[in-house]
N, C-alpha and C positions, 0 to 999 in steps of 0.2 A: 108815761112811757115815752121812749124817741126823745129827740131834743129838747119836749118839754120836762125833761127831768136831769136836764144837766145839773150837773154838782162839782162843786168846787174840790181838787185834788190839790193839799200843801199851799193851798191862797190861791193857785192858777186856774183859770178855764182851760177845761180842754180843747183845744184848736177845734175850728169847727161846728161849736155847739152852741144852742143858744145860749144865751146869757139868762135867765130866768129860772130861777131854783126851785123845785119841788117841794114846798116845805113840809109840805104833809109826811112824807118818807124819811126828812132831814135826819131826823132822829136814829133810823135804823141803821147809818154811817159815823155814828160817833162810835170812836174805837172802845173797846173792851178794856175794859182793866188787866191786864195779864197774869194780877192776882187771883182772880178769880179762879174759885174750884170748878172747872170743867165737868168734875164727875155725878156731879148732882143737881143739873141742870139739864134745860131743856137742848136737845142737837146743836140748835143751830148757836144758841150762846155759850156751847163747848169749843167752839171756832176761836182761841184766842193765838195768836201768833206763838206761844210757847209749844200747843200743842200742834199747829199747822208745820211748825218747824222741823216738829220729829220726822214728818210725812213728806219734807222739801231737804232732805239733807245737802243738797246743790245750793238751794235758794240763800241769798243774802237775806237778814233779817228786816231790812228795810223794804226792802220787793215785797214782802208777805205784810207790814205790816201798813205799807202803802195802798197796796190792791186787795187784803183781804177783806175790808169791810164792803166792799163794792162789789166784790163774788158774794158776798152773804147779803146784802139789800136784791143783787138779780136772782137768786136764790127764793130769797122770800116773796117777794114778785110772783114768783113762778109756782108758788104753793110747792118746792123742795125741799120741806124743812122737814126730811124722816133722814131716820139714821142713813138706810140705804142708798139714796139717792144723793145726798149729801157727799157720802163714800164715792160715789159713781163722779161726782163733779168734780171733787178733789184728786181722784186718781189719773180722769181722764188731764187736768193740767200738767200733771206730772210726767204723764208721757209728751204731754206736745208742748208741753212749756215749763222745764222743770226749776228754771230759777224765780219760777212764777213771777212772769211779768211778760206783757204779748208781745210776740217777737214775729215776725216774717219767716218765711220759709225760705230755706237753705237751698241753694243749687246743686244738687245732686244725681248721678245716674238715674234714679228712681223717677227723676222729672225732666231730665235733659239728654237729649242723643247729641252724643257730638262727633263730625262739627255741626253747630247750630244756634241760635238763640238761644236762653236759659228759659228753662219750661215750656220748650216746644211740645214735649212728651203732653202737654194738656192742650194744646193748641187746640186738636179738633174731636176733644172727649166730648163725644154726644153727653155721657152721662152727667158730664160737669156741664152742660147746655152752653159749651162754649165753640165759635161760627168760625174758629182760625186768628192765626196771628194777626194782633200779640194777645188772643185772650188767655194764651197760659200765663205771659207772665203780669199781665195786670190785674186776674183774679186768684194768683196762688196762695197757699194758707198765708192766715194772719190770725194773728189774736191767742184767745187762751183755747179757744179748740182748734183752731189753723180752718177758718173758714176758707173752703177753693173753690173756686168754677163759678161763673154767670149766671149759673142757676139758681146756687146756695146766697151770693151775694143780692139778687134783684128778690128772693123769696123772703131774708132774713131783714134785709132794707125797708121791704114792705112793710113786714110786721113789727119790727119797732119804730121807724118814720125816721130811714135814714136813708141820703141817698146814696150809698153804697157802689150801687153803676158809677155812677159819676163822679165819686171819689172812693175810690176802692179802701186807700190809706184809713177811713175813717174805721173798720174793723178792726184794728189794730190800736187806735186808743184807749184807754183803761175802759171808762163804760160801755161804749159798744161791745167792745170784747167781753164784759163780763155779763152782759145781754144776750148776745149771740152764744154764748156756752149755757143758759139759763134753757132758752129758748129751744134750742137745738136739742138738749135733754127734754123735756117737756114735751115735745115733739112726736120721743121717740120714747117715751117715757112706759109703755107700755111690753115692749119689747125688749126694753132693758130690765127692767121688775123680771122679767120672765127667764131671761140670762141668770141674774143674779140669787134667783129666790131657788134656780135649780145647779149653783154654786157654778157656774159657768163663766169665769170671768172674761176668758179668751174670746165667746161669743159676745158680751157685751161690749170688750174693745172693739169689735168687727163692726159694730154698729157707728161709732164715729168715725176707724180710722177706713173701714171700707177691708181692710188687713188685718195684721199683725203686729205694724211698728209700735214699737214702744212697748210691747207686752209687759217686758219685765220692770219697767218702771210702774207702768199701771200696776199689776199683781201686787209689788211691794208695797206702793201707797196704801190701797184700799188694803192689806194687809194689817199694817201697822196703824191704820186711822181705826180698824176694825177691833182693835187691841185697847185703843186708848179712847175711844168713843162709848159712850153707854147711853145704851136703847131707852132715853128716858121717859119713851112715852109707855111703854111698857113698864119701868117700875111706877109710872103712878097708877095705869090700868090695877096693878099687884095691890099697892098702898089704900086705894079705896074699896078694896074689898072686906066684904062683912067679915066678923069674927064667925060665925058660921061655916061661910061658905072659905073662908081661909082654909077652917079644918078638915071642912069636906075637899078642898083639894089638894091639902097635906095628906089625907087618907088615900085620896086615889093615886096619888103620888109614887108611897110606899105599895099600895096595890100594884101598881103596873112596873113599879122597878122588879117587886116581889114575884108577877108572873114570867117578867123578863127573863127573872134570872135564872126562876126556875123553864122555863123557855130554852133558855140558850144552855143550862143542862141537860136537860131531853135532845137540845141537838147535837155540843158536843158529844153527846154517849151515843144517839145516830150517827155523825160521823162518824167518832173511832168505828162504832162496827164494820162499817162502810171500810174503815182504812183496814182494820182487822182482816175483814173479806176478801178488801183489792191487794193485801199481803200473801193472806192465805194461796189465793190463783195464782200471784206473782210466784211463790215458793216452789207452789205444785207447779206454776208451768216450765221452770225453773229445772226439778224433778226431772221431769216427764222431756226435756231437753236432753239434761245430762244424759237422761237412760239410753235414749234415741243417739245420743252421739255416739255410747258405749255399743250400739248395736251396730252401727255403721261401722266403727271401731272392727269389732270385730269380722264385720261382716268382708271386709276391706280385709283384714287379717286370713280368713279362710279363703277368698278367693285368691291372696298370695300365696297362701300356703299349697292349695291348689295348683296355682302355676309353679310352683316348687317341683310338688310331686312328680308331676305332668311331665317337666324337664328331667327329672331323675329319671322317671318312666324311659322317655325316650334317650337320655343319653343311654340307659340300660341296653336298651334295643339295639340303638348304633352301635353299644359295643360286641353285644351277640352274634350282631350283622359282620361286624368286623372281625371277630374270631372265627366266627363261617369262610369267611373271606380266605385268611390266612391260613386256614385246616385248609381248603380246596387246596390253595396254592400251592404247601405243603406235599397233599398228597399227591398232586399232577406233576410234580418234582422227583417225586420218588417212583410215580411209572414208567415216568420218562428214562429214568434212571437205569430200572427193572429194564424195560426196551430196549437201552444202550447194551447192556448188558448180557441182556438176551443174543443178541444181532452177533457180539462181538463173539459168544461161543459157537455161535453157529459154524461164525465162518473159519475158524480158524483150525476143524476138521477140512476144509475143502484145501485149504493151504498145505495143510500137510501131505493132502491125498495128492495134491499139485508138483508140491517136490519131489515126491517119489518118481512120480510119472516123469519129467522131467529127468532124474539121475539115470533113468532106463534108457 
């Protein structure tokens, strides 16, 4: 592990490393044949650049076929060689590093308030166990997980015997980087089985990016690597089983598809009833609206027809009242009349009786 396992990348040392090769490991960094059938092999020797490529559609063919033997030596280091986990290292590059090759981290709002420094936003992240400027920008992501903070860099240093503190740049060379993504899985390796096995992908990006970034580059990967990967420690688990107990679990096989199916017809015909039922209430209460409207309906109709009546009623009256009226008036017209009448025969003996008296 650490510098005592520098390894030669394309004839060069990596800056920084010891000079002293590993030769015990040498072997698990000689490239793949790209011939090679992927599909009938063990996980970690389905890693050939042709299939890595499907899962990197950004990536240059020389990036993957540069750095992937060196993702699969930290891999196997790490005791990573199952399908799962394998998926989980390969996705997570792709979200933080999709042209697979380790890159520094970009200056962006997410890590910078401006105006100000670039990666002040980490300057005094407790959680990143970093003391203030400049530890945002000399411990921000690098590498193929984007290793950040003071904390990740002096804990990840430690444990493969790099000093990191003190040259931060070095997580960012091919093997550190592809150590620190070994490592930092393995780490966490417990909690991500738990994400994954409860098909949770979104929770297991949360475990390295802290978020969300890069979801849908993760999803995709471990998608399509899940496509083109075959679980082959399970088909040898299948392949060494007895002829016996093969049949015995072709019989239970059809047994449990058999009670399934008849299962999930017991339920459909439980449902429909169910839908039958909540139809049947829906209709009647449906029903039982309509009728209630038609009641109101009319109910609303008789009380107008009521105030109808009501109004006839009383115009009736008003006009009774009024023909009362007009007969009064009528008749006090014609007494009055009578009384003129009267008065005028009265006096018109007295006139006569006046002129006589008077010609005398």
């Amino acid at each position: 592990m650490g510098a005592d396992s520098a390894i030669l990348i394309d004839g060069l040392i990596a800056p920084e490393f010891d000079t002293r090769l590993n030769v015990g490991f040498s072997e698990v960094y000689e490239p793949m044949d790209p011939a090679d059938d992927f599909s009938e092999a063990p996980v970690i020797t389905q890693l050939t650049p042709d299939l890595v490529i499907r899962m990197f559609p950004a990536a240059p063919r020389a990036n993957i076929e540069k750095y992937l033997p060196l993702v699969r030596r930290a891999l196997i280091e790490r005791g990573l060689v199952d399908k799962v986990m394998i998926l989980m290292a390969l996705a997570t590059m792709r979200a933080e590093c999709a042209t697979f090759d380790p890159i520094s981290e970009v200056q962006s709002p997410l890590n910078t308030e401006s105006p100000g420094p670039a990666f002040n936003k980490y300057d005094w992240r407790q959680d990143l166990g970093n003391i203030g400027p400049p530890d945002g920008a000399m411990f921000k992501g690098r590498g193929f997980i984007q290793l950040t903070g003071r904390k990740n860099y002096k804990l990840y240093g430690a444990l493969l015997g790099y000093d990191l503190i003190g040259n931060p740049e070095l997580a960012n060379t091919p093997q550190p980087a592809a150590q620190i993504l070994a490592a930092y899985l393995k780490q966490n390796e417990p909690s991500i089985r738990m994400s994954l096995a409860a098909g949770d992908l979104a929770a297991a990006r949360r475990i390295v990016n802290g978020g969300l970034n890069g979801l849908d580059g993760f999803r995709a990967a471990y998608l399509v690597g899940d496509l083109l990967i075959r679980d082959y420690d399970s088909d040898i688990a299948l392949s060494r089983e007895s002829p016996g107990r093969r049949e015995s679990r072709k019989i239970k096989a059809v047994k449990a598809v058999s009670i399934s199916s008849s299962a999930s017809k017991n339920v459909r015909s439980i449902e429909k009833k169910k839908d039958n039922a909540a139809d049947g209430k829906t209709k009647a209460k449906k029903k039982n609206d309509a009728a209630s409207a038609k009641v109101k309906a009319k109910k609303k109709d008789d009380v107008a027809e009521r105030k109808v009546k009501a109004k006839k009623k009383d115009d009736a009256a008003d006009g009774k009242v009024k023909k009362k009226k007009d007969g009064e008036t009528d008749e006090d017209n014609n007494t009055n009349g009578k009384k003129k009448g009267k008065g005028f025969f009265l006096f018109r003996p007295f006139r006569v009786f006046r002129a006589i008296a008077s010609s005398r």
